[in-house]
C-alpha positions in Angstrom: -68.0 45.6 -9.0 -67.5 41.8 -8.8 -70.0 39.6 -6.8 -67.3 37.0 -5.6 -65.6 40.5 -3.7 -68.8 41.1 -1.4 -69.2 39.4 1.6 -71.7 41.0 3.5 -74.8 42.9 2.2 -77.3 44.8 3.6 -80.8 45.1 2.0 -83.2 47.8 2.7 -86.8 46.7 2.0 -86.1 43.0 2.5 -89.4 42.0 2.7 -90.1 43.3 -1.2 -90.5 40.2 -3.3 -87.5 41.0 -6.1 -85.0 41.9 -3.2 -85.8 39.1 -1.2 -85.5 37.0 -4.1 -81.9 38.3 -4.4 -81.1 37.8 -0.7 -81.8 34.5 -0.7 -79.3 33.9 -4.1 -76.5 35.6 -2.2 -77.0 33.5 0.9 -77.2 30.8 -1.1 -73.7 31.3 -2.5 -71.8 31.8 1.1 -73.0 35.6 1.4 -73.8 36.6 5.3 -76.9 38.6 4.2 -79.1 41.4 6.4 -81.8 43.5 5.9 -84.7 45.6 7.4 -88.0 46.0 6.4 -90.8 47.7 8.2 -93.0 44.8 9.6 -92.5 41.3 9.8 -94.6 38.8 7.1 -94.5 35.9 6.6 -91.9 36.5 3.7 -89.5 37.9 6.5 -90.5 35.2 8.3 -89.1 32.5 6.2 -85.5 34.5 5.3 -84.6 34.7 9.0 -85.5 30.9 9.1 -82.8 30.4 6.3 -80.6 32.7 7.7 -80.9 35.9 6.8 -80.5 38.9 9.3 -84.0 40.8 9.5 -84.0 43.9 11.6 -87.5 45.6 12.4 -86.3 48.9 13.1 -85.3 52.2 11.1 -82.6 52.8 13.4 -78.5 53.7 12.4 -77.5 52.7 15.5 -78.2 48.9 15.0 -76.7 48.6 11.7 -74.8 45.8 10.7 -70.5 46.1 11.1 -68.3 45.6 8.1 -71.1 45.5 5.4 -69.4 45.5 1.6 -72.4 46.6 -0.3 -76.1 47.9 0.4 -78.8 47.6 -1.8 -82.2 49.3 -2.0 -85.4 49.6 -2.9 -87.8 51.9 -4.6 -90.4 51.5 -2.0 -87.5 52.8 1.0 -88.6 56.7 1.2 -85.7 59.0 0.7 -85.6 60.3 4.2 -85.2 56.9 5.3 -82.6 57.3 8.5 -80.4 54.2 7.8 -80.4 55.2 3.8 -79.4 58.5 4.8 -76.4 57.3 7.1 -75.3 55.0 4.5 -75.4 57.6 2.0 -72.6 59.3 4.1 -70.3 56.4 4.6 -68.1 54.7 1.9 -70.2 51.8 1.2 -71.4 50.8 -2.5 -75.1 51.2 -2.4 -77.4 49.5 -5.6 -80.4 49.5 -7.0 -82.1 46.3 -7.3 -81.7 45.7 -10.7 -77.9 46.7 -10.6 -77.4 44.3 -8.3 -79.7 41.7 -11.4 -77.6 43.4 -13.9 -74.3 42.0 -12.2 -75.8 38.6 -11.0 -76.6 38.2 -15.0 -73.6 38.5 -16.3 -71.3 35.9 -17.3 -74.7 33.5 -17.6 -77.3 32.5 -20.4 -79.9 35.1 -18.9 -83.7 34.7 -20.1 -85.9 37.4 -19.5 -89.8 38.4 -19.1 -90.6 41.6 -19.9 -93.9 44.1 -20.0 -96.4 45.2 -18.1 -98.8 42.4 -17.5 -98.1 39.0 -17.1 -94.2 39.1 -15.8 -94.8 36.7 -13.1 -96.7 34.2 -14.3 -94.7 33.3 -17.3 -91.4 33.6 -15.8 -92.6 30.8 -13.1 -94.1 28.8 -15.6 -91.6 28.6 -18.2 -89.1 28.2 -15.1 -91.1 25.4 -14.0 -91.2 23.8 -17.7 -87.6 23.9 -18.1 -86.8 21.9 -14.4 -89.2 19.5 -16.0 -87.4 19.1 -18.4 -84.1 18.7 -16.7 -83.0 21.9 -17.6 -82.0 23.4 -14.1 -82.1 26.9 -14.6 -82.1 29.7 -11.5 -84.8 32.1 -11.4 -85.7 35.7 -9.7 -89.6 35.5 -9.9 -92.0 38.3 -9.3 -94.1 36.0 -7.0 -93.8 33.0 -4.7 -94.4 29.7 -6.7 -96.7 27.1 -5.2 -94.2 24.4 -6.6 -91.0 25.7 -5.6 -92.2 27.6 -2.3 -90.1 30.0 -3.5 -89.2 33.5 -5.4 -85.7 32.1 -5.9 -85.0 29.2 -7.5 -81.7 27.6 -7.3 -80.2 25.5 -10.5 -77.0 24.3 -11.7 -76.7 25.4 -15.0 -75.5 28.3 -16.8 -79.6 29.6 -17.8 -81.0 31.8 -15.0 -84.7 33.4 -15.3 -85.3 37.0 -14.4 -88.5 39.4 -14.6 -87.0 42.4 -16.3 -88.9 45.3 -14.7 -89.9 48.3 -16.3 -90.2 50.5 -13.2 -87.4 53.4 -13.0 -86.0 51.8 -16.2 -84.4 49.1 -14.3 -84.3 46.7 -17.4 -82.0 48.3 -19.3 -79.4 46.8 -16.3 -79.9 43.3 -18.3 -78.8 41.9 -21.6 -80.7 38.9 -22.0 -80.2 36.2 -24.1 -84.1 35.7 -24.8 -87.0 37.6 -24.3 -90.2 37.6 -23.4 -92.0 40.8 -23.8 -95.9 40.6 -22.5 -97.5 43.7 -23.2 -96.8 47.7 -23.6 -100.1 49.2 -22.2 -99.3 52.3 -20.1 -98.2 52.4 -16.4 -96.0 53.9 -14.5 -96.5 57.0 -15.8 -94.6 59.0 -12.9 -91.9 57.5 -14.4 -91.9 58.1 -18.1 -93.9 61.2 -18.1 -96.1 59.9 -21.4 -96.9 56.5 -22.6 -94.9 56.8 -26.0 -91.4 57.8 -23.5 -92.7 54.4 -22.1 -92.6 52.3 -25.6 -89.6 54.1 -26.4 -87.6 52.8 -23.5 -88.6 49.2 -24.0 -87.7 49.4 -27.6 -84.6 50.3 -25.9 -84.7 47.5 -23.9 -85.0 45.0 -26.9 -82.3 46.6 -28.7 -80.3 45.0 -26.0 -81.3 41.3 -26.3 -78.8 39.2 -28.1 -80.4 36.4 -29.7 -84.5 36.1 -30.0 -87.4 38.2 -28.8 -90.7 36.2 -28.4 -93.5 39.3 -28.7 -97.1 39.2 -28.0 -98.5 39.4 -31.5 -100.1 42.8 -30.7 -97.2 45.1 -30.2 -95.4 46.2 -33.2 -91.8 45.5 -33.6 -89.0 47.5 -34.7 -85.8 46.6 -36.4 -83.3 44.7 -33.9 -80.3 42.4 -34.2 -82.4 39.9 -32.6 -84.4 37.0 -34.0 -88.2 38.2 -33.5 -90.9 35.3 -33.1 -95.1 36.4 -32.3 -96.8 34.7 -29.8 -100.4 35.4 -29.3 -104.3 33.6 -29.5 -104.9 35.2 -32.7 -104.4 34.4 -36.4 -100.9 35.3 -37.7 -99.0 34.3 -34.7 -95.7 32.3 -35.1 -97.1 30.4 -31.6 -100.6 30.0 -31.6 -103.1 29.4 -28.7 -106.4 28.0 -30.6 -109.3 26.6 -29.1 -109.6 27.8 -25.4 -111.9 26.2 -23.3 -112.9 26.2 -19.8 -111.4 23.2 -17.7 -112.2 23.5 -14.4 -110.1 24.6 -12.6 -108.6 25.5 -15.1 -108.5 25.3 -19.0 -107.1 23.5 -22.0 -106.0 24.4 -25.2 -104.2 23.5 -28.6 -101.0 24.9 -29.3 -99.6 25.3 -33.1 -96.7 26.9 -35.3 -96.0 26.1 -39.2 -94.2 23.3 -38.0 -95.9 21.8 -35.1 -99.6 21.2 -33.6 -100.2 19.9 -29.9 -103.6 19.3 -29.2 -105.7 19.3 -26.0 -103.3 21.0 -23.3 -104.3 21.7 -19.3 -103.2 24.0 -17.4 -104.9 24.7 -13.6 -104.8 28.3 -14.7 -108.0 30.2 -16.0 -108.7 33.1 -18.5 -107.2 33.6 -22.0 -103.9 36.0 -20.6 -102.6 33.3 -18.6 -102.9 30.9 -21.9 -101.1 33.3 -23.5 -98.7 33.4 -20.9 -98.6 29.8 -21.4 -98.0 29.9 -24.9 -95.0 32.7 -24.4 -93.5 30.3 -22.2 -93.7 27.3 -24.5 -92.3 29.3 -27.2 -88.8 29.9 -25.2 -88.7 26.4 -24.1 -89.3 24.8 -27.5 -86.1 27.2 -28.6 -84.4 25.5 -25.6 -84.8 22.1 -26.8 -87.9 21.2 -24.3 -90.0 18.0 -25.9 -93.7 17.7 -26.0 -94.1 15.5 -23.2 -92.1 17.0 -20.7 -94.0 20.4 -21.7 -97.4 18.6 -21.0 -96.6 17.3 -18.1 -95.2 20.5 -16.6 -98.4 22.8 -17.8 -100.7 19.7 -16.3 -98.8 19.5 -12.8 -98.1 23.6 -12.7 -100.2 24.9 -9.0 -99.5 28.3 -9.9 -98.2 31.6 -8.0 -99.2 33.0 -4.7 -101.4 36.0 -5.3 -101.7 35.3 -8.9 -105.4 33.6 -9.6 -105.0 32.1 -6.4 -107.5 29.9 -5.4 -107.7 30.6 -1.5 -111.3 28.6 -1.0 -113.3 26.4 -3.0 -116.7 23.9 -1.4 -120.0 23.1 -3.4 -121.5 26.3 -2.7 -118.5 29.3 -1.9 -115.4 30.1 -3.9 -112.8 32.8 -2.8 -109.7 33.8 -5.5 -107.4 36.7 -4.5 -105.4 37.5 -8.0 -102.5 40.8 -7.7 -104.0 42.3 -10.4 -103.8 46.2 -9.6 -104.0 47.8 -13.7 -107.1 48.2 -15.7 -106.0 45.6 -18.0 -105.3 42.9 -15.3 -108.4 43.7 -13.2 -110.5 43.4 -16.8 -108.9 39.8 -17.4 -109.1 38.6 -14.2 -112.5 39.2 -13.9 -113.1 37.9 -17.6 -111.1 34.7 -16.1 -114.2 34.2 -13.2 -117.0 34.5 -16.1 -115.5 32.4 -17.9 -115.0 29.3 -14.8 -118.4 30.8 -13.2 -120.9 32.4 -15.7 -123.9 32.0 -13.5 -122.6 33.3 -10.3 -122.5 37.0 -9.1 -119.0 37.9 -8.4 -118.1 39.9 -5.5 -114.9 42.1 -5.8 -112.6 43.8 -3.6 -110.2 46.0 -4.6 -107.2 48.4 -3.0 -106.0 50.4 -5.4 -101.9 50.4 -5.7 -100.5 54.0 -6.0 -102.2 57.8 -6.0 -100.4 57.7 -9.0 -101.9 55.3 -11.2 -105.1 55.2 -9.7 -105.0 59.1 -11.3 -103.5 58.3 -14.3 -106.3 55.6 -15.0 -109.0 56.7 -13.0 -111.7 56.4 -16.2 -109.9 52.6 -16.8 -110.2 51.1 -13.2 -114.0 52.7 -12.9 -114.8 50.5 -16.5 -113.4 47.5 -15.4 -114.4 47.3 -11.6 -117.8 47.9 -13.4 -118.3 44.7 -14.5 -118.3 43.0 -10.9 -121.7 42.6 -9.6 -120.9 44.1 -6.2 -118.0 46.0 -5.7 -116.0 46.8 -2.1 -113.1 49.4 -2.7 -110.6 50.0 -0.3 -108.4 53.3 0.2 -105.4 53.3 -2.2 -102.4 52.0 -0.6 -99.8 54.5 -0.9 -96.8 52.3 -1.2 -93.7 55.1 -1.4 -96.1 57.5 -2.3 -97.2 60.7 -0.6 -101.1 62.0 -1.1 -102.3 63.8 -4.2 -104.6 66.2 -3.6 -108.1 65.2 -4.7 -107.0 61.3 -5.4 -108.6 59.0 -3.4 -111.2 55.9 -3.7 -114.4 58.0 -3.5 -112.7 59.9 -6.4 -112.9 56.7 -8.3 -116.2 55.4 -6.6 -118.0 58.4 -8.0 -116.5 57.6 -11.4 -118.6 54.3 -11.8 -122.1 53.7 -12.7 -122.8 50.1 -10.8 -125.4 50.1 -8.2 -123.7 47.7 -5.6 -120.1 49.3 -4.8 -119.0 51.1 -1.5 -116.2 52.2 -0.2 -115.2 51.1 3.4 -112.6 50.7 5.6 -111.1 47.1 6.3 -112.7 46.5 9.6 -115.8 47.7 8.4 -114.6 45.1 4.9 -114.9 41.9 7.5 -118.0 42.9 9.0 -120.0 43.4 5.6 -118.7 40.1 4.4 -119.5 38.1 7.6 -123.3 39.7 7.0 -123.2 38.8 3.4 -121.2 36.3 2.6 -120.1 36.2 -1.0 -120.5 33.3 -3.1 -117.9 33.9 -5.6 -115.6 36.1 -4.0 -112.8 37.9 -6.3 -109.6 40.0 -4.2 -107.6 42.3 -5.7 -104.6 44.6 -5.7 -100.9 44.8 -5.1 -101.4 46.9 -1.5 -101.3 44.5 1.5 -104.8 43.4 0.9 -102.8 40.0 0.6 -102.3 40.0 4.2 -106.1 40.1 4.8 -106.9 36.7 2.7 -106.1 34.5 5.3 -108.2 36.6 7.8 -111.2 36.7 5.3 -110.5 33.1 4.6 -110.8 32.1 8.3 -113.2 34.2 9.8 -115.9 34.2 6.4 -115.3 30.9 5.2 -114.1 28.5 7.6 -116.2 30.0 10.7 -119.3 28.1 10.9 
């Protein structure tokens, strides 16, 4: 299938952030683009202000005429009644990383791979190469506060994309250069076990044609590639040394056998997202990028929406909301807070993200959510899940040993937080807890 032969497109789940991402390429290059999605957001929102056809309602009958391709989302449920009538017409339908595989090809693709960290290093290192005048495109996990965007638009032959490990969807690319984060498990529904998991992103590697940059802890195999280690540790080709706090945010020195920058900011806190720095210093540096453009990009970065987001900060109150919705991420976001705030008690909210993973690492999520002070959980949102028996928040409640947790619903959320109003307030998941923070940052702190 060739791009430049599709005119119109309809995307179901329109409102995800990796198909929206791609919507707004194709309209970007001429394409008359439509899609439906099951509520509006503010996401939606701001495609049908550029554009974009969003319809609101899971009905065949209002379907777009003359569309040339659909494509689709894991998240659509299979008895969807618009997937089903197009699954009995003519029309192409892809996945969304077909539809990435085909927009990569023929360009100088860079990738970020694993299962932590995606986002925040692809918009970072995407944001250090437009500093330094290397105008690449990107599909980005997340909306960047210095875009305003998931998609970034350039005019060069370098595009950066998340590959995604979800229903094996990576192995539609064949990157240039990668960037692969981490291997701990997830999405287990998917691979079954977590060695079927490695496996497949060994896979994955096998596929990139020129250099791998790989956090220092996972262990390589043999590929045709050129494999540099990134890490904070000793042994690393690129080297984080001497984290510190910097509020907001911290610095650092960065060093290889040939090279040693010292004192870098970044607004972003907690040793992962240093590392993510450093991953995404490493790719630019093979690029070409010079030390002061890098600097200036790191000290001028504002971040990612939902990503260590700092939603409200006075003398006395602070509230971050941060995606994180994996044992490991929960663990360093909280680590991150300590480390900016290690006198205050932090408050935590958390949805959990999938019956599925919040079975597979029940013992996990209980350790980490541990080590808030007080704890709210929320029921786990189901996404394009359906229930599993005996898999629910108080499952997971009754699996921790701190004093101050409970498990409520969201209305009952806003009235414990107008009661007690958290100093250091910390939300997290992937569900659409995001579409409370602006509620919870209205009515808790900018209510007097």
């Amino acid at each position: 299938m060739n791009i430049n032969e599709i005119n119109r497109i309809d995307f179901l789940g329109i409102g995800g952030i990796g198909m929206s991402a791609i919507a707004r390429y194709l309209k970007s290059i001429g394409k008359e683009v439509y899609g439906y999605d099951k509520v509006q957001t503010e996401l939606t929102i701001a495609l049908e202000n550029e554009g974009i056809h969003v319809r609101y309602t899971e009905d065949p009958n209002v379907l777009p005429e003359k569309i040339d391709l659909v494509v689709i989302t894991p998240a659509i449920p299979k008895d969807h009644a618009e997937w089903l009538h197009y699954q009995n017409t003519d029309i192409p339908i892809l996945k969304r990383a077909e539809i990435l595989g085909l927009i990569s090809k023929g360009r100088r693709t860079i990738t970020v791979a694993g299962t932590h960290g995606k986002t925040t290093t692809s918009t970072l290192l995407t944001y250090i190469l437009h500093c330094s005048g290397i105008k690449c495109s990107a599909f980005l996990g997340g909306i960047s506060v210095n875009f305003d965007s998931n998609y970034i638009q350039g005019d060069c032959d370098w595009v950066v994309m998340e590959a995604d490990e979800y229903d094996r969807s990576f192995l539609q690319l064949y990157p240039e250069i990668t960037i692969l984060t981490s291997l701990d498990a997830d999405h287990l529904d998917i691979y079954g076990n977590h060695n079927e998991m490695i496996k497949t992103y060994h896979k994955f590697l096998s596929q990139v044609q020129n250099k791998i940059i790989l956090h220092q802890s996972i262990t390589a195999d043999q590929y045709s590639a050129q494999v540099f280690t990134y890490g904070s540790g000793e042994g690393a080709d690129f080297q984080a040394v001497g984290i510190a706090s910097d509020f907001p945010g911290c610095r650092f020195d960065f060093k290889s056998d040939s090279m040693q920058w010292e004192q870098l900011k970044i607004s972003m806190a907690g040793e992962h997202n240093i590392e993510n720095a450093t991953a995404a210093i490493s790719v630019a540096l093979q690029l070409g990028c010079s030390e002061a453009d890098i600097r200036t990009a790191l000290s001028t970065f504002k971040g990612i929406k939902r990503r260590f987001e700092w939603i409200y900060s006075d003398a006395n109150f602070s509230f971050i909301d941060d995606y994180a919705h994996h044992p490991s991420e929960i663990k360093a976001a909280i680590s991150a807070v300590r480390l900016l705030f290690p006198e205050k008690k932090i408050t935590g909210i958390f949805q959990p993200h999938l019956f599925s993973r919040t079975k597979d690492f029940a013992d996990g999520f209980a350790q980490a959510l541990d080590s808030l002070d007080q704890l709210y959980l929320l029921e786990i949102y189901p996404a394009r899940e359906m229930p599993m028996e005996g898999v629910n928040s108080q499952m997971l409640l009754n699996k921790m040993h701190g004093k101050h947790r409970s498990l409520l619903s969201k209305s009952e959320l806003m009235q414990e937080l107008k009661k007690n109003k958290p100093e250091l307030l910390l939300s997290l998941g992937a569900g659409d807890i995001g579409a409370m923070v602006s509620d919870i940052k209205e009515k808790i702190y900018l209510t007097k």
